[in-house]
N, C-alpha and C positions, 0 to 999 in steps of 0.2 A: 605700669607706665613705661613706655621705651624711653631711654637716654639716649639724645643724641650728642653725641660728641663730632668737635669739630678740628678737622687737621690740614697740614700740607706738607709733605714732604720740604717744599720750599720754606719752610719756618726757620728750616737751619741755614745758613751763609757760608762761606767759607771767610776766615777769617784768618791774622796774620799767627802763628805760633805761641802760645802763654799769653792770647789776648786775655784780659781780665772777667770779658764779657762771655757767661761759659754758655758758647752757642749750642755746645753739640746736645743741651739736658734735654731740646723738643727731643731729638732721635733716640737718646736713652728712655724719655717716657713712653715714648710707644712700645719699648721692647719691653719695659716694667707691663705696662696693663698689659699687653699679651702674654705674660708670663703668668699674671694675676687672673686672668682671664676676663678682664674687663675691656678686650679689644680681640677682634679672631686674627690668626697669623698674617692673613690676605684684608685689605681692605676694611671694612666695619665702620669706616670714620663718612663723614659728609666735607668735601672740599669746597675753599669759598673758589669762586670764580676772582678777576681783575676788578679790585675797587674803581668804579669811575674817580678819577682826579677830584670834580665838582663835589665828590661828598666829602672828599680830604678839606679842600677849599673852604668848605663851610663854616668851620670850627679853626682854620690857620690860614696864614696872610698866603692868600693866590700864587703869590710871586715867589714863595718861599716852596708850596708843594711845588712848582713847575720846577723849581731848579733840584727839588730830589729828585721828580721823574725824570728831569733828564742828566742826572748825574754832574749838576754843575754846585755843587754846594761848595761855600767859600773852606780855606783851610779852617778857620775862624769855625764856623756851625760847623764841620766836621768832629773839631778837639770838643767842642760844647757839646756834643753828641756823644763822644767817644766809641763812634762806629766809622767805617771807611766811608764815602760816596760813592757805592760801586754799583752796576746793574743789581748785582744779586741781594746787596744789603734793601734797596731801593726796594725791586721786587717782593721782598724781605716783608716789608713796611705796609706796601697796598696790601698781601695777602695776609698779614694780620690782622689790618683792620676790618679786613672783609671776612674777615671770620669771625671775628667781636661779632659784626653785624646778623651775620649769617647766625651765630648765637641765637641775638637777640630776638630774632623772627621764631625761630626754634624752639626758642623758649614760650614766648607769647601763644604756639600750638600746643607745645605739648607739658607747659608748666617749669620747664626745667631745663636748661640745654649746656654744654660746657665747649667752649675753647681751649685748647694745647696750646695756646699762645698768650698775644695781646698783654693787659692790664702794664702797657707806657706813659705810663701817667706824670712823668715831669712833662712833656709835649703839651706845648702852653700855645696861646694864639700868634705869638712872631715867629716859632719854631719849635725844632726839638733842642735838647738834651739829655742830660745821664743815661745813657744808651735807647732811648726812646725818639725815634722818628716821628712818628704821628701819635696822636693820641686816640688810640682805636674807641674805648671806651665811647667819648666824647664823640668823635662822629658818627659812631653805632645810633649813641641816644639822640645827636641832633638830627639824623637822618630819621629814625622812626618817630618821633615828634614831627615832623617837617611833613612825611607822609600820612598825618595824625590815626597812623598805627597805634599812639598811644599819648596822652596829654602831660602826665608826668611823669618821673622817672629818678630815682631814690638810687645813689653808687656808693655801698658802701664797698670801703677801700682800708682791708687790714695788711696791706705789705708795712714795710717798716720803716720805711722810708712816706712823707708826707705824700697825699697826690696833689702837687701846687700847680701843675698843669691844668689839671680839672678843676681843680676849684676858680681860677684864675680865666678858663675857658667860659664855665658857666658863672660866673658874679654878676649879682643884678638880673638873674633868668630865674625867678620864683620855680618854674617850671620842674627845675632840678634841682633837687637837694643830695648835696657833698657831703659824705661822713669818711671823716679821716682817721684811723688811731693808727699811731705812730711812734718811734724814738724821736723824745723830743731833740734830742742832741746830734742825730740826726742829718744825713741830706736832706733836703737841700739847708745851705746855713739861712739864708732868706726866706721866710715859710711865707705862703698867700694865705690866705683865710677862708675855710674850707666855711660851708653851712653850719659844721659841728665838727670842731678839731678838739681832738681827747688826745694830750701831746703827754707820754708814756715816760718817766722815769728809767735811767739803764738798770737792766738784769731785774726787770719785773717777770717773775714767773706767773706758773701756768694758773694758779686760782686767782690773785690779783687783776693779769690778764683778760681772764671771763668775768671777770665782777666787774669792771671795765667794760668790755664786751655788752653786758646784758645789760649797764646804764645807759649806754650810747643809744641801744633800742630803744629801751623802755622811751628814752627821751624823743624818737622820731618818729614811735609810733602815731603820731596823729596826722602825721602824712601819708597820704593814699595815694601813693604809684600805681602808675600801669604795667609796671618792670622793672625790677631792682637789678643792676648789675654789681655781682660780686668779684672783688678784685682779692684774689686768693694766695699773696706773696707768703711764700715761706724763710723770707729772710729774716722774722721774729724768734727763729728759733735759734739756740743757744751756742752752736755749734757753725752758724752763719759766718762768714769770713765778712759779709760788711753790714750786719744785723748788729743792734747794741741792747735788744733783749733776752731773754732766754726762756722761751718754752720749749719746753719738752716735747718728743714724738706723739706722745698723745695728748700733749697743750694743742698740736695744729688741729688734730684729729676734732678734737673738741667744740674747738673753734670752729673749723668747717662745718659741723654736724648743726653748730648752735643757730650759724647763720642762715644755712639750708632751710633745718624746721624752722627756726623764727617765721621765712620768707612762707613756707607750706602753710602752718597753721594761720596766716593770713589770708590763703589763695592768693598770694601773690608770685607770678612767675618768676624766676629768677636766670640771670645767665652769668654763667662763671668766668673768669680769665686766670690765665696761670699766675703774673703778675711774676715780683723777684723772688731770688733767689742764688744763691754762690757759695761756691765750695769748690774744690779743687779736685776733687773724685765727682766726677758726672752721676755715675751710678745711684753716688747715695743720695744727691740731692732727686735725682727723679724718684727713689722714694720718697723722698717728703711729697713729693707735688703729686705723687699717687694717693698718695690721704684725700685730697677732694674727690677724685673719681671714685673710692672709693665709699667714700659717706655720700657722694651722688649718687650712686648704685645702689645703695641701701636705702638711701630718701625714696629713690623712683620706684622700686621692687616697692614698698610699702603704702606707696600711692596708691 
């Protein structure tokens, strides 16, 4: 089975000096997988095109996407964001989520598809924050539901941080079921109420974490998706500058591998997003986040 992976050079921003937001990990992961050889030197990825505004619009208030595209956001949703309001962050934002999307189609062909981006999941229906503009996820899945590409849609979300965006997007929409595992102690201090929120004790390791892990399934397997979106945050790991768990390099691996085959052994397609992660050496966080591409390589090759 070919993996399609999805990228854009414009993933990265420029941003001001020791911003806390570490933009540059998309351009370090691409140079990891083409070292790994899970990307060739030139090219190999699928680029999304300009999200249309209206599919942003669908999932957050009108008035609010029109003033990121046009770079009019108040100081106020900027600081609650904690990204600039610039073209390129903006830009930033639609080719994210248009790559969630472009994922998600991806996936629905060929079983399996991953973004180098996306998974902003505090991006709630008034707006964004915690470095999250839009909630690609979220208008990935309202948009293929809406083109009844697909009737339900199952987002499970292991960053470390809650997705109260999502849950808070989709509440009251049967259609979507939210799985959240997270530090409960935690951003955001206000949590929304996910489908199934499994709120994680600090400095739970890597077996804890999978026994966790394999409840949270066990418990939603009797939901039939047309397409699970996996939100793949490696801020769970121990070494995380703003994570308050600790798994291990091969905790995430695990992780990724578990949630992959879960999705396989059901025939159900899945699409990946990179989701968080932070550390002050770029490098090594893009190894972590090369852990999914890698168990998605090894998922597809065996398909």
């Amino acid at each position: 089975m070919t993996l399609p992976i999805v990228y854009h050079p414009d993933y990265v921003a420029p941003l001001r000096p020791r911003h806390p937001f570490p933009m540059s990990k998309y351009g370090y992961l691409r140079r990891t997988l083409i070292a790994r050889g899970l990307l060739p030197a030139t090219g190999g990825y699928l680029a999304p095109g300009p999200l249309p505004p209206g599919l942003a619009a669908a999932v957050h208030a009108p008035d609010y996407v029109e003033r990121v595209a046009t770079c009019r956001l108040s100081p106020e949703e900027q600081r609650r964001i904690g990204l600039p309001g610039t073209p390129a962050v903006a830009r930033r934002a639609f080719l994210s989520a248009a790559g969630t999307l472009l994922a998600g189609r991806l996936a629905l062909e060929h079983g399996l598809a991953l973004n180098m981006a996306g998974g902003s999941h505090h991006a709630g229906p008034a707006g964004g924050a915690g470095y999250c503009v839009f909630n690609d996820v979220a208008i990935a899945a309202r948009a293929l539901i809406d083109e009844r590409r697909v009737s339900r849609v199952l987002v499970v979300d292991c960053d470390v941080h809650q997705g109260d965006g999502t849950a808070r997007i989709f509440e009251g929409r049967p259609e979507v079921l939210t799985l959240s595992l997270h530090a409960a102690r935690n951003y955001p201090a206000r949590k929304a109420r996910s489908s199934l929120d499994l709120a994680l004790p600090d400095r739970l390791g890597d077996a804890a974490y999978l026994e966790m892990l394999d409840h949270a399934l066990r418990r939603i397997s009797g939901f039939r998706p047309g397409l699970v979106f996996y939100n793949a945050g490696v801020d769970p790991h121990a070494e995380d500058s703003l994570g308050r768990l600790a798994l291990s390099f091969e905790g995430l691996r695990a992780r990724d591998a578990r949630v992959i085959g879960w999705a396989q052994a059901r025939g159900l397609p899945l699409a990946a997003v990179l989701g968080g992660g932070y550390d002050t050496d770029p490098e090594r966080l893009a190894h972590r986040h090369a852990l999914l591409f890698e168990e998605a390589a090894r998922a597809a090759a065996a398909a």
